[in-house]
C-alpha positions as CSV (number, residue, x, y, z in Angstrom):
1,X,-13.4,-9.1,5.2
2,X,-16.2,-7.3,3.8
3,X,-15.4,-4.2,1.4
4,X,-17.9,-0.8,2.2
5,X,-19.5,-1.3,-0.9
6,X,-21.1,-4.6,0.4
7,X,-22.0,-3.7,3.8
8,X,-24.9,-2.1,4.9
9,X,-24.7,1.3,6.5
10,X,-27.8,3.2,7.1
11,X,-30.7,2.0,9.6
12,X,-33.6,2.7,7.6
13,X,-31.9,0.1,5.2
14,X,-31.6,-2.2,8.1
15,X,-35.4,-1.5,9.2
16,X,-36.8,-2.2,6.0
17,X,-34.7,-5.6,5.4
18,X,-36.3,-6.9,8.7
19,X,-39.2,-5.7,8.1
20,X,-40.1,-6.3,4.6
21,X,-37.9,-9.3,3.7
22,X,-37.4,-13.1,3.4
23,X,-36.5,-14.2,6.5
24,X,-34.9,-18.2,7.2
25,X,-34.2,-18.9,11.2
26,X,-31.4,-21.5,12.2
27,X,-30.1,-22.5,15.8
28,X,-27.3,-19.3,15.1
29,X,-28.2,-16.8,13.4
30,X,-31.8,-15.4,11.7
31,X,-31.6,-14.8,8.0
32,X,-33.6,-12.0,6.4
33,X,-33.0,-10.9,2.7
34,X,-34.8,-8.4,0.4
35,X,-33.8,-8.2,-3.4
36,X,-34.0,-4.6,-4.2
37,X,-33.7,-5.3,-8.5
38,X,-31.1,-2.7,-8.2
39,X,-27.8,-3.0,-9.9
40,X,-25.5,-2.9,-7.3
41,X,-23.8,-5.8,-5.6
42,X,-25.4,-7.7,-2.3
43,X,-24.8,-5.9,1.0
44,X,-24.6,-7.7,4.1
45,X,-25.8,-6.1,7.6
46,X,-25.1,-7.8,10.6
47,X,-26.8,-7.6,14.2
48,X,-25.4,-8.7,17.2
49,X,-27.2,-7.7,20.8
50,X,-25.3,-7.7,24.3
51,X,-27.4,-10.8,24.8
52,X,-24.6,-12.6,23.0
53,X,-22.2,-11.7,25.4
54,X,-19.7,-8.7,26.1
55,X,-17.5,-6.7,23.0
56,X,-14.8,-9.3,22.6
57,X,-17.3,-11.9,22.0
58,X,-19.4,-10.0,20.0
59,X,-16.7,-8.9,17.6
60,X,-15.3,-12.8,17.5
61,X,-18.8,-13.2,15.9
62,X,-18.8,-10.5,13.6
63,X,-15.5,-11.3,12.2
64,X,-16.7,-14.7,11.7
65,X,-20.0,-13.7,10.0
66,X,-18.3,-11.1,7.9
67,X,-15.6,-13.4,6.6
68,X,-18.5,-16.2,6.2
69,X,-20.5,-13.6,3.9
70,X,-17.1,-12.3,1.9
71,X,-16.9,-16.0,1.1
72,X,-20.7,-16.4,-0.1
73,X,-20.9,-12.6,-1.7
74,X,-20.2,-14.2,-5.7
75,X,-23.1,-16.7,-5.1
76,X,-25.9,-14.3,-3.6
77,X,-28.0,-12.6,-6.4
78,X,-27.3,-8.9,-7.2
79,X,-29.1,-6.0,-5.8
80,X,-30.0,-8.6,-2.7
81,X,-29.8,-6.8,0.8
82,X,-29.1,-9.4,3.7
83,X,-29.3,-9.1,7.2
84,X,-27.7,-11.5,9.6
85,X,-29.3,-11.6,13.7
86,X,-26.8,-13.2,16.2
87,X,-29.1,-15.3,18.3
88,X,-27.1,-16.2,21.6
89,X,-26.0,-19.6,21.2
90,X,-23.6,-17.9,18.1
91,X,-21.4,-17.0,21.4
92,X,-19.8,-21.0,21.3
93,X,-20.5,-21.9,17.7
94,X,-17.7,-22.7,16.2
95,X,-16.8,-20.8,12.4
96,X,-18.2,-24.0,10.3
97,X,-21.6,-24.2,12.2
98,X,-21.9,-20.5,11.2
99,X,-21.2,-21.1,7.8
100,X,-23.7,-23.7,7.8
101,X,-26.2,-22.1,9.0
102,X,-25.4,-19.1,7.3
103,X,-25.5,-20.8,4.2
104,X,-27.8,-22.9,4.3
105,X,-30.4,-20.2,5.0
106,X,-29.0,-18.1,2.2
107,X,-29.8,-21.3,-0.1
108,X,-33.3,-21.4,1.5
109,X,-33.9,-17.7,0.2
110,X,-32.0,-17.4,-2.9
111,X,-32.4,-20.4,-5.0
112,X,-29.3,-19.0,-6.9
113,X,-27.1,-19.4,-3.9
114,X,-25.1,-22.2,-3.8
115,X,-23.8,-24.0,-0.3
């Protein structure tokens, strides 16, 4: 599970990570990351619309995102803001097609990261 310090909290921090960042697409999820040259650690945001299916299903895929980013959080760079966007078909991916995806798009936009 993902500590406070490396979540993202606030919406305009959400906004500008969309807006401004790297983004990486995959059949799960879409990818965006900004690195803010801060030092702090990475913070993970995650989005998941009511197109993905009710609340129990779209905390199932929360869970598995957060736990997928707690495992990935000592590979991504520091001072790197990521936000994760559940696309529908997350709803019946299993927890290792979400790490792959996950991963492999954080590899795509962080060369320091690691699968």
């Amino acid at each position: 599970m993902l500590a406070r310090p490396y979540r993202l909290t606030r919406g305009s921090d959400y906004r500008l990570v969309v807006r401004r960042g790297s983004r990486c697409g995959g059949s799960h999820v879409i990818t965006s990351m900004m690195t803010t040259g801060e030092s702090r650690p990475a913070r993970f945001g995650f989005i998941i619309s009511k197109q993905v299916g009710g609340a129990v299903v779209r905390n199932t895929v929360r869970r598995r995102l957060k736990a997928v980013c707690a495992a990935a959080l000592p590979r991504v760079p520091e001072g790197t803001d990521v936000v994760i966007r559940a696309l529908p078909a997350s709803a019946v991916a299993s927890y290792d097609d979400l790490r792959a995806d996950v991963e492999r798009c954080l590899g795509r936009l962080a060369p320091t990261v690691a699968p």
